[in-house]
Wavefront OBJ file of the C-alpha trace (Angstrom):
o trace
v -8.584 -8.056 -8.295
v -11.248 -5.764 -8.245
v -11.585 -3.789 -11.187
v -13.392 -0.186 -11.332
v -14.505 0.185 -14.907
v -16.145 3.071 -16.525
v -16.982 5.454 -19.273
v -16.248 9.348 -19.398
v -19.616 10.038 -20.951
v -23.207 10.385 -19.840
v -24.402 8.888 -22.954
v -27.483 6.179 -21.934
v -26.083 4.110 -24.867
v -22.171 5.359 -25.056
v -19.514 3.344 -27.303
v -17.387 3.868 -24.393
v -19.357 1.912 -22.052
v -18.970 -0.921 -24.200
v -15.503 -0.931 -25.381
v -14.743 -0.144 -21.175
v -16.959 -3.052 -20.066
v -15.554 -5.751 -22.884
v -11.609 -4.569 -21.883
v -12.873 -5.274 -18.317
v -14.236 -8.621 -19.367
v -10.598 -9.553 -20.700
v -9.176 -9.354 -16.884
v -8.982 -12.878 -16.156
v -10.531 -13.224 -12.516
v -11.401 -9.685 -11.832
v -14.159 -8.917 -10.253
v -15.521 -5.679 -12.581
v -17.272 -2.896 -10.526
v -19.163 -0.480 -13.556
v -19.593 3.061 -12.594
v -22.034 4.951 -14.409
v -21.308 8.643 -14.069
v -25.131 9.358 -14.160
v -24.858 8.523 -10.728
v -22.668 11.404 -10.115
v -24.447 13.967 -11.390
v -23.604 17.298 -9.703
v -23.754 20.960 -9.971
v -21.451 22.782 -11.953
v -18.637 22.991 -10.611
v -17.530 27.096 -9.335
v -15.607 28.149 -6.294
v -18.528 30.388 -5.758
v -21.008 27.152 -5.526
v -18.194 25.102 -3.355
v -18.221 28.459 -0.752
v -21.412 28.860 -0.804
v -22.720 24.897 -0.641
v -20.038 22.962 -0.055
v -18.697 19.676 -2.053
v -21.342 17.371 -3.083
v -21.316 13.760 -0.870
v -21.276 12.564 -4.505
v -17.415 13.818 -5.219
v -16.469 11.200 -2.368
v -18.331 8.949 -3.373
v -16.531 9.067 -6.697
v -13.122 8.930 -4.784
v -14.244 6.341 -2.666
v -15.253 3.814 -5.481
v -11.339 4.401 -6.795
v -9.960 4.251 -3.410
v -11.820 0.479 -2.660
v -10.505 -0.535 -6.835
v -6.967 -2.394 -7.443
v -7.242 -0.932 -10.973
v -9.063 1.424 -12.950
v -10.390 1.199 -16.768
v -11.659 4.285 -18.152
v -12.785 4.973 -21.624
v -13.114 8.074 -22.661
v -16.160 10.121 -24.984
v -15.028 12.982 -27.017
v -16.608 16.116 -26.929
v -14.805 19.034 -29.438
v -11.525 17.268 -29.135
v -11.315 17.102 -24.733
v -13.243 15.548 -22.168
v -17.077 15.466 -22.038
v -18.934 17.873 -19.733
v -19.899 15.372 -17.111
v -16.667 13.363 -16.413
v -15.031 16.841 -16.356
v -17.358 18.549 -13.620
v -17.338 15.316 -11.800
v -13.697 15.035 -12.086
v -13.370 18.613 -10.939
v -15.382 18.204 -8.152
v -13.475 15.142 -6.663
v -10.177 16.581 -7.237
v -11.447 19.393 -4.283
v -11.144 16.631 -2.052
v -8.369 14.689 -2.976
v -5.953 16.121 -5.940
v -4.804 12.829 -6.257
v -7.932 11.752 -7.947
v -6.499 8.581 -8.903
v -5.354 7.119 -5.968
v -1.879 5.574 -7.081
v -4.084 3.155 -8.971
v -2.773 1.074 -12.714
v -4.938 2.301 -15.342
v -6.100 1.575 -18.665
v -7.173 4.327 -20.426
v -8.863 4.258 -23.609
v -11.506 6.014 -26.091
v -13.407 4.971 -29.367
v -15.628 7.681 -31.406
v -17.710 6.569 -34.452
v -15.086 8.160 -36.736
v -11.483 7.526 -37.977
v -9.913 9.817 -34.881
v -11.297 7.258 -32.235
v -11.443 10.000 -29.934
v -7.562 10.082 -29.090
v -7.281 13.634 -28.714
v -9.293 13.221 -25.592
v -6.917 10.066 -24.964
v -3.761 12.089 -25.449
v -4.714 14.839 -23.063
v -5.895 11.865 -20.441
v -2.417 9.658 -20.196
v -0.335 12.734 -20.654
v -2.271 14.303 -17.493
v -3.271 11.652 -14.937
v -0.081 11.040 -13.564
v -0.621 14.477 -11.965
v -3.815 13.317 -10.486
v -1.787 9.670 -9.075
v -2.736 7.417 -12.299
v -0.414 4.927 -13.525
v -1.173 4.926 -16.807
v -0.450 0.844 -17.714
v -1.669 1.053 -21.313
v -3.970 3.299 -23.434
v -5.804 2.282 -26.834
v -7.936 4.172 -29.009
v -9.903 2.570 -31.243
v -11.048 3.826 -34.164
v -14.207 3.853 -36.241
v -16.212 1.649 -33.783
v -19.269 0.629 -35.491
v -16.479 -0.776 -38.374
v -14.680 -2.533 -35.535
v -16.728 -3.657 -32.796
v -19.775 -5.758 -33.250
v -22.706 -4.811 -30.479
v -24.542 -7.465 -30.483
v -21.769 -9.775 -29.158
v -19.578 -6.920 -27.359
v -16.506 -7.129 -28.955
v -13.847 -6.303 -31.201
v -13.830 -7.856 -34.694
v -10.670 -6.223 -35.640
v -8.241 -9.464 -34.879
v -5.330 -6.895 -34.677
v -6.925 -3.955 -32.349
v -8.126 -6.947 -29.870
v -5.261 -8.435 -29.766
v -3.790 -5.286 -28.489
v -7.124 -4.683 -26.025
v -6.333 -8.100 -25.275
v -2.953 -6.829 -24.146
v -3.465 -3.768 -22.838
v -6.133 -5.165 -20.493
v -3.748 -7.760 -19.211
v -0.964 -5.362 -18.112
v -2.843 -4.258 -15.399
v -2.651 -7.418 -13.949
v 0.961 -6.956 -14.097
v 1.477 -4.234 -11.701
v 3.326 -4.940 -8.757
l 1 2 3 4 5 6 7 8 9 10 11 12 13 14 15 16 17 18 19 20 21 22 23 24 25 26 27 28 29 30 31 32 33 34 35 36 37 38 39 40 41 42 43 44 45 46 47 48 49 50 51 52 53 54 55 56 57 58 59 60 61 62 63 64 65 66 67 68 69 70 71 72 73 74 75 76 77 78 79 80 81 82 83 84 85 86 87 88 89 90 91 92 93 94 95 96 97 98 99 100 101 102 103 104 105 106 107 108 109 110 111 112 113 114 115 116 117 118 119 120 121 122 123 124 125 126 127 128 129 130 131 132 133 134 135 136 137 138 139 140 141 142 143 144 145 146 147 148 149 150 151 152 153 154 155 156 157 158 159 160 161 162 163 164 165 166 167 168 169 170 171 172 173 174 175 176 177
């Protein structure tokens, strides 16, 4: 299985990278692709820019890395309860191409934040929506308070009862046929 893993932020040292890469990790026998959106960075997105320039080779880029993925793990950063400004534009931009963003692919969406909310506004808004842009949305976690609950110097969850249900979560996308 080859599994496309990533974070929704453009943080250098995001939570979300790390609770994405360590649900990846708990794939048995996937082989884990990590996308870092910094690699995407475009222009804001505008119709005016998209007349006027064109979509960014970037945008299908983007797509393509889904389309070649069996599954998809995103975590998601929250920025003033919704999605951060750099997943969003580069979302925005690949959906110009292909609405389907997703691609038909099983997902696991999930989101930590440093707080008690563990970002699941942002998580809400992302399972309720992506089965307009082709995800199927397996399983979705937040996890909250992550410096309380995940331990960075051996990348993982020491919360026994939120990684058993990472644990879980990460294996139903092996389950999806």
């Amino acid at each position: 299985m080859k599994l496309l893993t990533l974070a929704a932020s453009s943080s250098r040292q995001s939570i979300n990278k790390h609770l994405a890469t360590y649900a990846a990790s708990l794939v048995t026998d996937a082989n884990v692709d990590i996308l870092d959106i910094n690699d995407f960075e475009m222009p804001l997105y505008s119709i005016d820019r998209e007349t006027e320039t064109g979509i960014p080779a970037l945008a299908q880029d983007f797509l393509n890395r889904i389309a070649e993925a069996d599954a998809v793990i995103i975590s998601f950063a929250e920025h003033n309860d919704s999605y951060t400004a750099a997943y969003k534009n580069l979302f925005d931009w690949a959906s110009r191409i292909e609405p389907k963003v997703y691609q038909n692919k099983p997902m696991l969406l999930l989101a930590t934040s440093p707080g008690p909310g563990g970002a699941n506004t942002v998580l809400t808004a992302a399972v309720n929506s992506a089965p307009y842009f082709a995800g199927i949305v397996k399983a979705s976690l937040s996890i909250p308070s992550f410096y309380d609950n995940f331990d960075l110097a051996v990348n993982r969850i020491t919360n026994a009862e939120l990684d058993a249900a990472l644990t879980t979560a990460a294996h139903s996308l092996t389950n999806h046929k």
